[in-house]
matplotlib code that plots the C-alpha trace (Angstrom):
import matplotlib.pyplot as plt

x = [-95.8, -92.2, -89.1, -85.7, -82.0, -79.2, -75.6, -73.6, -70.0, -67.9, -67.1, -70.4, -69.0, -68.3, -69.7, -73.1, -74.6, -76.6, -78.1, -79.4, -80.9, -82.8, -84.1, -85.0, -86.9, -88.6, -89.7, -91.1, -92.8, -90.1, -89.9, -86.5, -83.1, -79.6, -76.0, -72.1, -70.1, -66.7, -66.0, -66.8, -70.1, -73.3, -76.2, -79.9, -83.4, -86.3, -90.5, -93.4, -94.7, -93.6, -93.0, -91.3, -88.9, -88.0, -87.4, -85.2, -83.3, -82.4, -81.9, -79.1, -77.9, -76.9, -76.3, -75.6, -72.7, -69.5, -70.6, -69.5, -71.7, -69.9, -72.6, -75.7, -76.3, -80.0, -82.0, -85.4, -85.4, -86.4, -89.2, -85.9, -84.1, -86.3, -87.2, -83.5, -85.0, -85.2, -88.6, -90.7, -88.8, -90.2, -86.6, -83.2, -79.8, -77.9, -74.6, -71.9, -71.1]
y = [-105.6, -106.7, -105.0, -106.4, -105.1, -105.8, -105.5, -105.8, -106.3, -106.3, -103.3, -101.3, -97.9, -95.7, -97.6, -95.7, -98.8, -96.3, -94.1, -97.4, -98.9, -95.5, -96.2, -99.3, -98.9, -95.5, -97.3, -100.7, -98.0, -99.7, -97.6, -97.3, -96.0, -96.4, -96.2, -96.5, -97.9, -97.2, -100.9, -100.7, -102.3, -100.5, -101.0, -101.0, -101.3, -101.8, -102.0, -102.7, -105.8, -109.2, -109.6, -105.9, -106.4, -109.6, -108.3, -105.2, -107.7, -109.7, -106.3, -105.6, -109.1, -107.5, -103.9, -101.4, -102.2, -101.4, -103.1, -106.5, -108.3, -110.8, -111.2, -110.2, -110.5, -110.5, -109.9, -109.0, -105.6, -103.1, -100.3, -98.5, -99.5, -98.2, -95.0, -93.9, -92.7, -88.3, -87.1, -86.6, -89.2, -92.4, -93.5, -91.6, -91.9, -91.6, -90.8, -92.7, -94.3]
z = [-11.1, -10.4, -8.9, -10.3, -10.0, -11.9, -11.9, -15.7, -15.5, -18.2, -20.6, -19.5, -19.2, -21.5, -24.3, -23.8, -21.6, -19.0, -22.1, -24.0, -20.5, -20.3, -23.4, -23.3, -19.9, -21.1, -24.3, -22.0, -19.6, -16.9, -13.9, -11.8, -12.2, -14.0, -12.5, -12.8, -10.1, -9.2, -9.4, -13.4, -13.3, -13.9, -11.7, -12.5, -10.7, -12.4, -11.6, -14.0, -15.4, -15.1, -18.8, -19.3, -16.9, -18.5, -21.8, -20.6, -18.1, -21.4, -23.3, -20.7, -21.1, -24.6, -24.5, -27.1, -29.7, -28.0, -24.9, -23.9, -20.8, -19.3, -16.5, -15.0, -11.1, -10.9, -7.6, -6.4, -6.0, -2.8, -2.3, -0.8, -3.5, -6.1, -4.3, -5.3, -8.6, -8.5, -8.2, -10.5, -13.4, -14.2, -14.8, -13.6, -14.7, -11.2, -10.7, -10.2, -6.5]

ax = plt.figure().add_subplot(projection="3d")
ax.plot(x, y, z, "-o")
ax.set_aspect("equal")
plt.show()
């Protein structure tokens, strides 16, 4: 099991970028969380398998149609980090910081 996070910048918001990384995640059985930020990027964490995390990380590299990455900042993710996530949901869509 792996923890990744991920920043998209580009046109990532309002485009339905947060909705599709949901998906994608709940359909990989990807734990973490989904964000906007007030800077125009959407942030992501996520935890599960080396090889699942991969293929959403590249997932995000594309995004839904309407959305245009110009970049993904890719880190090792935190515990903290990952704790974010409300309880109870494998994967949350947070609000906006």
């Amino acid at each position: 099991m792996i923890q990744r996070r991920i920043v998209a910048q580009g046109r990532v918001q309002g485009v339905g970028y947060r909705a599709f990384v949901a998906d994608e995640a709940t359909s990989r059985g990807i734990e973490g969380w989904v964000r906007n930020r007030r800077d125009g990027t959407v942030e992501a964490v996520f935890a599960g398998p080396a090889d699942a995390v991969a293929g959403i990380v590249e997932a995000c590299r594309r995004g839904p149609w309407g959305a245009r990455v110009d970049g993904i900042d890719e880190r090792e993710a935190t515990q903290q980090q990952l704790a974010l996530r409300k309880p109870g949901e494998d994967f949350s869509v947070l609000p906006t910081v």
